[in-house]
C-alpha positions as CSV (number, residue, x, y, z in Angstrom):
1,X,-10.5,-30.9,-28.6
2,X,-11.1,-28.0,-25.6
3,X,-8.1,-25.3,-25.5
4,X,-7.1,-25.0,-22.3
5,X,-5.9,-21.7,-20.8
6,X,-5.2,-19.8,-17.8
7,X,-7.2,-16.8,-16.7
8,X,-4.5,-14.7,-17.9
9,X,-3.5,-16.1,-21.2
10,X,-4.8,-15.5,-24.7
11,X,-4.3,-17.2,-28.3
12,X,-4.4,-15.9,-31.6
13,X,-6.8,-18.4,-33.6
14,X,-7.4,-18.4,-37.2
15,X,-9.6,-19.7,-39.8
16,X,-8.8,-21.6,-43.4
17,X,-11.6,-22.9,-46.0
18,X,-10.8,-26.2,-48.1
19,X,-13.3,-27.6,-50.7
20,X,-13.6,-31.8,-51.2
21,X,-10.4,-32.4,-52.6
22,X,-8.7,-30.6,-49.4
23,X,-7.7,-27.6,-51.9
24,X,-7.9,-24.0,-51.0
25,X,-11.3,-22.6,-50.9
26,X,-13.1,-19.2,-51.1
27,X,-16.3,-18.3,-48.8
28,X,-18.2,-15.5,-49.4
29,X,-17.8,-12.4,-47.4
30,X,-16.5,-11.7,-44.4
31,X,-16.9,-14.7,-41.7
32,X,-18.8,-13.9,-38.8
33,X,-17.1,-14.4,-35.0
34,X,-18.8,-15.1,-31.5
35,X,-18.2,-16.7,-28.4
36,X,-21.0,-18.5,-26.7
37,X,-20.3,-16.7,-23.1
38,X,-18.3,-13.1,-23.3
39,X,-18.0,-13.2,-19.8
40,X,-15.5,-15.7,-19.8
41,X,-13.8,-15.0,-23.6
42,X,-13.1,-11.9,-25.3
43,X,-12.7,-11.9,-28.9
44,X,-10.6,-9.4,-31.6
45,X,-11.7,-10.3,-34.9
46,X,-8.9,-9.2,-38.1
47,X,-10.6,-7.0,-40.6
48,X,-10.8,-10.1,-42.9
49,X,-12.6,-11.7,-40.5
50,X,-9.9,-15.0,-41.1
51,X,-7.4,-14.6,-38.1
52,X,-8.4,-13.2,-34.5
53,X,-7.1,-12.9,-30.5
54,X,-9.4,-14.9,-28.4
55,X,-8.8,-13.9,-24.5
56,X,-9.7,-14.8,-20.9
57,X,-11.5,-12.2,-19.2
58,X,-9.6,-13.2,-16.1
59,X,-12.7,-15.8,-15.0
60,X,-12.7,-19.4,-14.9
61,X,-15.4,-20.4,-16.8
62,X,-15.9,-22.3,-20.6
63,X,-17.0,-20.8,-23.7
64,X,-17.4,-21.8,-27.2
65,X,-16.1,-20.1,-30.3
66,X,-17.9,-19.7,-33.3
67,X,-17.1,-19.1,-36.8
68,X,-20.0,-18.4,-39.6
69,X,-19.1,-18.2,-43.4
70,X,-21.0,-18.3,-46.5
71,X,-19.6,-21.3,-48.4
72,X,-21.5,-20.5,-51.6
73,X,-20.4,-18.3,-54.2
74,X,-23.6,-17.2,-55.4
75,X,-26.3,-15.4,-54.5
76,X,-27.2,-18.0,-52.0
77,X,-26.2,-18.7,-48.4
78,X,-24.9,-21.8,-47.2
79,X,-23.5,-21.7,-43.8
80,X,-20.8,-23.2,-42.8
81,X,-19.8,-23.3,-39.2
82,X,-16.2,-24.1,-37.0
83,X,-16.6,-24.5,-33.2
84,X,-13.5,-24.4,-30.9
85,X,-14.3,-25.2,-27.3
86,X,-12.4,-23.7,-24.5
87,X,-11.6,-24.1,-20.6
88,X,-10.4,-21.3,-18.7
89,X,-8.8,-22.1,-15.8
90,X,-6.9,-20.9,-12.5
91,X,-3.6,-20.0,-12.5
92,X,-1.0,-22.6,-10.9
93,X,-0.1,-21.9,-7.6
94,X,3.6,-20.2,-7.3
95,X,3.8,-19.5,-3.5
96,X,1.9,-20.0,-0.2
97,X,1.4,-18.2,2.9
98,X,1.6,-19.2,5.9
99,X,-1.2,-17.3,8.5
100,X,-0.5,-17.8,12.4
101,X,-2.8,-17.1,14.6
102,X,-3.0,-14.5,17.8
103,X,-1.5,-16.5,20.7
104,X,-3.6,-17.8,23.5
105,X,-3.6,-19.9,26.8
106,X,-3.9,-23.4,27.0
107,X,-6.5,-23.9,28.9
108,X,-5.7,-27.6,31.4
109,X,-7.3,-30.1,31.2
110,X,-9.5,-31.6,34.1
111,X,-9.5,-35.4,35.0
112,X,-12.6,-36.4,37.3
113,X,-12.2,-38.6,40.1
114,X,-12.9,-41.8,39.3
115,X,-16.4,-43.1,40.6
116,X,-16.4,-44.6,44.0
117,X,-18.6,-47.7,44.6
């Protein structure tokens, strides 16, 4: 699923861990935050590194957000990863405006004489 936002919104986004039996889990360390294309999101990680303010940097655009944890407990690494995908998008359009040109002459039209045989 792509989150979809305006290029002046943000979201606060967060980030849980579950083992096999959809219970709680633990990862070790802090997880580890990007965005595939910082011109288009900026990102404000929590100190934990489990909660964070993902923002449009005011360009339409899409970006991908990452999330890295250590799922074992040990002294090994096994990553696992989350993506979010998101779509930045214009604004809606609130008003119009209406431009008028400089006035000018109309200039008359000519009809030929029709061809004599």
């Amino acid at each position: 699923m792509t989150q979809i936002m305006t290029v002046t919104q943000e979201c606060d986004v967060s980030v849980a861990y579950y083992d096999a039996n959809n219970q709680p889990a633990q990862v070790d360390g802090i997880p580890v935050w990007s965005v595939s294309d910082d011109s288009v999101l900026a990102l404000t990680v929590a100190d934990d590194g489990m909660s964070g303010v993902v923002s449009s940097k005011g360009v339409v655009g899409v970006s991908q957000l990452s999330i890295s944890a250590d799922a074992d407990m040990g002294q090994g690494v096994r990553s696992l990863v989350s993506l979010a995908d998101f779509e930045i998008v214009a604004n809606e359009a609130v008003t119009a405006n209406v431009s008028i040109g400089a006035p000018r002459e109309i200039v008359p039209q000519i009809n030929p004489l029709p061809a004599t045989p």
